[in-house]
Backbone as CSV, one residue per row, in Angstrom:
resi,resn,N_x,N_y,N_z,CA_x,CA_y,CA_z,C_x,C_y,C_z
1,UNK,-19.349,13.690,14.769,-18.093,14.018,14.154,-17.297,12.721,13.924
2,UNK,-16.468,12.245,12.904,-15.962,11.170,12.532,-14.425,11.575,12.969
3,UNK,-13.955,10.391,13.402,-12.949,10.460,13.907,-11.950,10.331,12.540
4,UNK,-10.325,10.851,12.809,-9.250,11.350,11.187,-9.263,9.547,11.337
5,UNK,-8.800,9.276,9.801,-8.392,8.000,9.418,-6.365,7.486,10.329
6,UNK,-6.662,7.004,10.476,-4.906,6.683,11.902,-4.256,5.381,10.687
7,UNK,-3.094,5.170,11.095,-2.928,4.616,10.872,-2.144,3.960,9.027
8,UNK,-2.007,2.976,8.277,-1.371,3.222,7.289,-2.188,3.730,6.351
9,UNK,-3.777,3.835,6.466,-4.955,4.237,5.488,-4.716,5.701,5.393
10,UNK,-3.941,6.130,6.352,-3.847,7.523,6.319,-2.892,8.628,5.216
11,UNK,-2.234,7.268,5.100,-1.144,7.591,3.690,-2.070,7.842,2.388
12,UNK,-3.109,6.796,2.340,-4.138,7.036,1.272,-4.321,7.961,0.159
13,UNK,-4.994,9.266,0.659,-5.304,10.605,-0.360,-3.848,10.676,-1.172
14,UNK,-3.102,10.645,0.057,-1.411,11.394,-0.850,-0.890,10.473,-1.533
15,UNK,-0.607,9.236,-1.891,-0.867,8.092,-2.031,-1.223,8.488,-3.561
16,UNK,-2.724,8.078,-3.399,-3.076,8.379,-4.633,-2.927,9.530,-6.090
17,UNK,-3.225,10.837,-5.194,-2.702,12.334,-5.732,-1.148,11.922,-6.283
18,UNK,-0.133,11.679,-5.575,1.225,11.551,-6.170,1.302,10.547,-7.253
19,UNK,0.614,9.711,-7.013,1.142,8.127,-8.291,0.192,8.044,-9.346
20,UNK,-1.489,8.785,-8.923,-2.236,8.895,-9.709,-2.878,7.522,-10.113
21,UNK,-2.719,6.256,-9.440,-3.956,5.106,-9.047,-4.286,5.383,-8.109
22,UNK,-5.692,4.749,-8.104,-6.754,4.485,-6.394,-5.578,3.102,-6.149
23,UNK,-5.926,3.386,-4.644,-5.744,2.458,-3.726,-5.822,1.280,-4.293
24,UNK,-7.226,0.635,-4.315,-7.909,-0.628,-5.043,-6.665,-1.172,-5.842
25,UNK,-6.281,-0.743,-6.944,-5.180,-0.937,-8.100,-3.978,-1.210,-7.408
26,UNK,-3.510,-0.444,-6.719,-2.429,-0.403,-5.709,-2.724,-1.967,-4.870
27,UNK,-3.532,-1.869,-4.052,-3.756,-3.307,-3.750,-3.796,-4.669,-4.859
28,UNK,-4.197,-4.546,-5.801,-4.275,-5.641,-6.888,-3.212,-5.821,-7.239
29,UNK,-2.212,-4.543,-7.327,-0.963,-5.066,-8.004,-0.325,-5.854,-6.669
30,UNK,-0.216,-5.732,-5.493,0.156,-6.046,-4.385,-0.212,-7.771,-4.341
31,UNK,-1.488,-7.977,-4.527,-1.532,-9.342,-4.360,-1.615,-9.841,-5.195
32,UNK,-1.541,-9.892,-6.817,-1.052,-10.073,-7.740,0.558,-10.471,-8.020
33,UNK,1.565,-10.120,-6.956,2.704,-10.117,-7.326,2.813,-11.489,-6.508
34,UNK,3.835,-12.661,-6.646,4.063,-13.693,-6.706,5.603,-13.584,-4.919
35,UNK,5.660,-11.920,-5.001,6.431,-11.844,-3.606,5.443,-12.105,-2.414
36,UNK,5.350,-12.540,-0.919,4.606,-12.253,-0.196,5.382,-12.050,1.173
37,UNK,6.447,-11.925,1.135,7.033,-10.944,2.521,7.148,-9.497,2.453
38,UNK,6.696,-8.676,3.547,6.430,-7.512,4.032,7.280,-6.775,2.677
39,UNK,8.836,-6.811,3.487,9.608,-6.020,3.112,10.198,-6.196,1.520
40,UNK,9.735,-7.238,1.102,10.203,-7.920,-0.264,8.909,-7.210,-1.398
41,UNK,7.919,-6.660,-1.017,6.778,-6.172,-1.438,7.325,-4.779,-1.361
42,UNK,7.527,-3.977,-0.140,8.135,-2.721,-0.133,9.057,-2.859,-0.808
43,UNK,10.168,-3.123,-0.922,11.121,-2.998,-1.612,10.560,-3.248,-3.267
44,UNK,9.981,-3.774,-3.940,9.512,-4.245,-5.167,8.605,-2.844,-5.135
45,UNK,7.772,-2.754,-4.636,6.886,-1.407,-5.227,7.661,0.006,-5.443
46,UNK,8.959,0.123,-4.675,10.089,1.107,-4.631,10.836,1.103,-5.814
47,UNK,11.277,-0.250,-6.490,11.965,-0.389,-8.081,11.154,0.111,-8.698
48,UNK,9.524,-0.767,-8.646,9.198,-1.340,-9.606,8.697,0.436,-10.331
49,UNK,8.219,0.913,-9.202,7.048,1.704,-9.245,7.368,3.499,-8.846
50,UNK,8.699,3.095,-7.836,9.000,4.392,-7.222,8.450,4.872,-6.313
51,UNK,7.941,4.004,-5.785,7.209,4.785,-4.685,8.438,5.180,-3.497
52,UNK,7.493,6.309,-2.888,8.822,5.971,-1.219,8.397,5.434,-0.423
53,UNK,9.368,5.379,0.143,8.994,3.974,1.155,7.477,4.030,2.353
54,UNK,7.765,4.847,2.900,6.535,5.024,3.473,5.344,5.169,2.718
55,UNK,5.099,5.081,2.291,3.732,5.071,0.651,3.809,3.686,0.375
56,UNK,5.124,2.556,0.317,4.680,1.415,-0.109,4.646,0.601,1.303
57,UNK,5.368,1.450,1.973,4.879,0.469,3.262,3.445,0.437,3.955
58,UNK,3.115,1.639,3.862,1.644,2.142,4.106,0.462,0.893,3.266
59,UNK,0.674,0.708,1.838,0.029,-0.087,1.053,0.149,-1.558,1.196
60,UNK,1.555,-2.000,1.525,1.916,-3.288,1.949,0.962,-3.831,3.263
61,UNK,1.216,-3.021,4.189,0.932,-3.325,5.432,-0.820,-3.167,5.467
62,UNK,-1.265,-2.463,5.290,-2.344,-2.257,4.754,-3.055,-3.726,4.164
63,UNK,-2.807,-3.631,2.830,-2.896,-4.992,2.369,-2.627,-6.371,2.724
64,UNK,-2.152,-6.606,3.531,-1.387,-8.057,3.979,-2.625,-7.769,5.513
65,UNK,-2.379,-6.749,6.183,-3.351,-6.857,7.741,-4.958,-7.184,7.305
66,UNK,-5.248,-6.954,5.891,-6.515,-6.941,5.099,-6.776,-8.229,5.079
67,UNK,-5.759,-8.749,4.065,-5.874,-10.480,3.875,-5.309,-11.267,5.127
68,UNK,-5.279,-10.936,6.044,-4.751,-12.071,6.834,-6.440,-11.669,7.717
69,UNK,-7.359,-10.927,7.855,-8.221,-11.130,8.198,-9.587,-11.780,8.017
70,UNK,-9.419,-12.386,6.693,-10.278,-12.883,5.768,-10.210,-14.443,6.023
């Protein structure tokens, strides 16, 4: 049995269903953008894009814990 996804990946499905991009895209625009603090990224995906906050924080955090492991 696989354990539920925890964590900000978990925002994911709904995520996608509401804004209607994959993830992937969501990430590209993320490191694509020329901001690179946490909350300066959340806040920018919230203008830019509308997301709510927990949906861009989910993607932010997500993304940044991604690349800082690389």
């Amino acid at each position: 049995m696989t354990d539920a996804v925890k964590g900000p990946a978990s925002y994911f499905p709904s995520i996608e269903k509401k804004y209607g991009r994959p993830i992937a895209e969501w990430k590209d625009l993320i490191r694509s953008s020329p901001l690179a603090k946490h909350m300066e990224l959340v806040n920018w995906l919230k203008s830019e894009y509308e997301l709510g906050h927990g949906h861009a924080n989910a993607l932010v955090a997500h993304t940044l814990t991604e690349d800082s492991a690389k």
